[in-house]
C-alpha positions in Angstrom: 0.0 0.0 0.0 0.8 3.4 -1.0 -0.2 6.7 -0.2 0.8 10.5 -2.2 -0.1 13.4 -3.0 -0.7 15.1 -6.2 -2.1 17.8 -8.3 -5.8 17.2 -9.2 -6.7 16.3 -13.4 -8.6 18.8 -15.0 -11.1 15.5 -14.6 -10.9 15.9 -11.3 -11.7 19.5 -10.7 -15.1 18.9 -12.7 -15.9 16.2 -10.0 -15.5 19.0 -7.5 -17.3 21.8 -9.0 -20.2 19.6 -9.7 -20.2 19.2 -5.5 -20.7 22.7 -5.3 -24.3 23.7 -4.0 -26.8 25.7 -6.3 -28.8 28.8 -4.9 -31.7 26.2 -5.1 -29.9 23.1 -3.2 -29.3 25.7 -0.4 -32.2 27.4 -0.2 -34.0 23.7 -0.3 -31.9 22.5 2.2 -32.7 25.8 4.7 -36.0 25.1 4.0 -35.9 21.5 5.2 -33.9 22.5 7.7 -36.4 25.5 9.1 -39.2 23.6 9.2 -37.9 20.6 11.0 -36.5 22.9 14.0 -39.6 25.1 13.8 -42.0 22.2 14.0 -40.2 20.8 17.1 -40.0 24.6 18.5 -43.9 24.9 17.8 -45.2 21.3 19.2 -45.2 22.4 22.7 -47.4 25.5 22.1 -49.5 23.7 20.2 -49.8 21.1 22.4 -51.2 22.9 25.4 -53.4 25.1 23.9 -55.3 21.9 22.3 -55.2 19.9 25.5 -54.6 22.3 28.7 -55.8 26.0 28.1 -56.7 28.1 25.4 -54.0 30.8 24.5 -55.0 34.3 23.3 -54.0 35.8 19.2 -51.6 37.8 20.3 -49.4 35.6 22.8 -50.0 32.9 19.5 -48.4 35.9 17.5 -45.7 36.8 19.4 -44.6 33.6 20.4 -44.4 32.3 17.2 -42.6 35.3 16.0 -40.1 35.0 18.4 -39.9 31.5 17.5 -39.1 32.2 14.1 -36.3 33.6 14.9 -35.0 31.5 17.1 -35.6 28.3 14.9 -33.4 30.7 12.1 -30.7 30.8 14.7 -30.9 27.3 15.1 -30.4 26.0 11.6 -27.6 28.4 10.7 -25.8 27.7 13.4 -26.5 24.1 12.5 -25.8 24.2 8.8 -22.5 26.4 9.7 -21.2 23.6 12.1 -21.5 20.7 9.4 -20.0 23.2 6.9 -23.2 23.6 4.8 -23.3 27.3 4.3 -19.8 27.9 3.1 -19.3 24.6 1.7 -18.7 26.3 -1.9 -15.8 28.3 -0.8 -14.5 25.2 0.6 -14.6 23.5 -2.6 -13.4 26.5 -4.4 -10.5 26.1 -1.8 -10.0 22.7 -2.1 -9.3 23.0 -5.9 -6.8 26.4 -5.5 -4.7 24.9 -2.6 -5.5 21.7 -1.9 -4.3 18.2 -3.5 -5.1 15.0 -4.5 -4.4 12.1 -2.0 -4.2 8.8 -4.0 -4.3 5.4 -2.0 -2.7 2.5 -4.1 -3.4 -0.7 -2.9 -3.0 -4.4 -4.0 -3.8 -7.4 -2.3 -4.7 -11.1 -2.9 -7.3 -11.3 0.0 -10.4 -9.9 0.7 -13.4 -10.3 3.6 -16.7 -8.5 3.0 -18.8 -7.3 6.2 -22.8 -7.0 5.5 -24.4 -3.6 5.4 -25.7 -3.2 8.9 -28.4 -0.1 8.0 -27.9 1.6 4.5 -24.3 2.7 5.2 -23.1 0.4 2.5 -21.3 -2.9 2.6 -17.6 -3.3 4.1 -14.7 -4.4 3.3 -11.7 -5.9 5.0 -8.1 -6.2 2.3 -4.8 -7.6 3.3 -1.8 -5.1 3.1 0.9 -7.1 4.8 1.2 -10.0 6.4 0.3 -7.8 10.0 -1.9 -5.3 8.6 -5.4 -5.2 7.3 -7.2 -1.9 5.4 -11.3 -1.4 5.7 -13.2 0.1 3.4 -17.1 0.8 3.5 -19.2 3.0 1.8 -22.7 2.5 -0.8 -19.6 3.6 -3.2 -17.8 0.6 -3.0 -21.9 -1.4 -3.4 -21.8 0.3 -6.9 -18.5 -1.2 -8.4 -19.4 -4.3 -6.7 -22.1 -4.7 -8.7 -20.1 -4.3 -11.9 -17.6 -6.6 -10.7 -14.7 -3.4 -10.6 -14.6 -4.2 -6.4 -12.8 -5.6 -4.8 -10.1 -6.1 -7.1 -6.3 -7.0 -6.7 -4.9 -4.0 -8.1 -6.7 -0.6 -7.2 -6.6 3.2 -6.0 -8.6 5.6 -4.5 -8.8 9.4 -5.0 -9.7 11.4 -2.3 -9.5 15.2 -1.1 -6.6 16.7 1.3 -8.7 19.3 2.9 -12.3 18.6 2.4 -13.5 16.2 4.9 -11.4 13.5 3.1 -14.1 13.7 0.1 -14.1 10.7 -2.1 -13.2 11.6 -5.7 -12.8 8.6 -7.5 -11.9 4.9 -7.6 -9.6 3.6 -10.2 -9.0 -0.8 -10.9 -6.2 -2.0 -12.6 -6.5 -5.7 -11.7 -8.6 -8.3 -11.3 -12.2 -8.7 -9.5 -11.3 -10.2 -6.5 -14.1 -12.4 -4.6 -14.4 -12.3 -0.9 -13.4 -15.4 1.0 -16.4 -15.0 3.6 -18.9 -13.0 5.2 -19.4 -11.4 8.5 -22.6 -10.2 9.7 -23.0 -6.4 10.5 -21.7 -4.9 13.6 -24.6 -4.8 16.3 -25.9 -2.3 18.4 -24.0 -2.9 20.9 -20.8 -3.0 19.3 -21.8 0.5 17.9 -22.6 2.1 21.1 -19.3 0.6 22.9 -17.0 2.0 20.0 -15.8 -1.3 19.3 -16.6 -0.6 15.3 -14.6 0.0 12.2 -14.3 3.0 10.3 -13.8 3.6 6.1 -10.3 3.9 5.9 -9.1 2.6 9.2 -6.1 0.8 9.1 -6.2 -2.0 11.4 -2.7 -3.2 13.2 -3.9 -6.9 12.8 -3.7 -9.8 10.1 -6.6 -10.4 8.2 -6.9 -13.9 9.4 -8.0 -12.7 12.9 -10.6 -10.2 11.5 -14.2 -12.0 13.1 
């Protein structure tokens, strides 16, 4: 296994710019947003003036005004935390300063683990004989289908600055058929951290992967 850096393809900065968000995909996903927070804000108000006591217009008015507002506050501050509202420039940034890192790996074994809910199907490859690599993601579902994953001889593209965006994955070898399959990773395993991650690197040999 490999791992370096490099200037992105002009390829590659058309993946990027096709990321970026329209006026309509933010104002959509505001929207959304807004009247999740505001709904939840609301149900209270709602809810005792159906079933405990009637409240007058204009505390109805007011309080809803005000929560309006807050519900606004809410979902920027929400939105700005996972990056949503300036996720352009941060594309726009990625492609003016940042690189692409490219993961080259070949291997002759391979262990699949199930999809536990919709997070897409995992995968465990040999690097060495005392390390093994996992990969998940619906990505890697998609070239499974068509027989491109898991293969001997592949590499994947990703971004240096951008929340580790995927960019592209690239086979070179062969389709390479999993020698078993373990079931998801339970609740339990999930809420004592005692998971794997895409792209964790696991200081063990993939014969004692269970």
């Amino acid at each position: 296994m490999t791992k370096t850096e490099r200037p992105y393809s002009i390829e590659e900065i058309k993946v990027l710019k096709s990321r970026k968000y329209s006026l309509w995909q933010h104002f959509e996903n505001f929207g959304l947003k807004w009247i999740l927070v505001l709904g939840v804000l609301l149900a209270p108000l709602l809810i005792y003036d159906k079933f405990i006591d009637k409240v007058s217009s204009d505390i109805q008015l007011w309080t809803t005004i005000l929560l309006v507002i807050i519900s606004i506050v809410v979902v920027r501050y929400w939105m700005n935390k996972n990056g949503e509202l300036n996720w352009n420039k941060t594309v726009e940034n990625e492609i003016k300063n940042g690189k692409a890192q490219v993961l080259k790996i070949k291997t002759e074994r391979v262990i699949k683990r199930k999809d536990p809910e919709d997070f897409g199907s995992g995968f465990y490859l040999k690097i060495d004989e005392k390390k093994t690599i996992f990969l998940q993601g619906q990505y890697l579902d998609e070239l499974q289908y068509s027989r491109k994953f898991p293969n001997t001889d592949f590499e994947i593209v990703r971004t240096k600055l951008s929340f580790n965006e995927l960019i592209d994955i690239n086979s070179f070898g062969k389709y390479l058929k999993p020698e078993r399959k373990l079931e998801p990773f339970s609740k339990e395993q999930y809420k004592s951290g005692n998971f794997h991650c895409d792209g964790d690197i696991l200081e063990i040999p993939i014969d004692e992967i269970i």
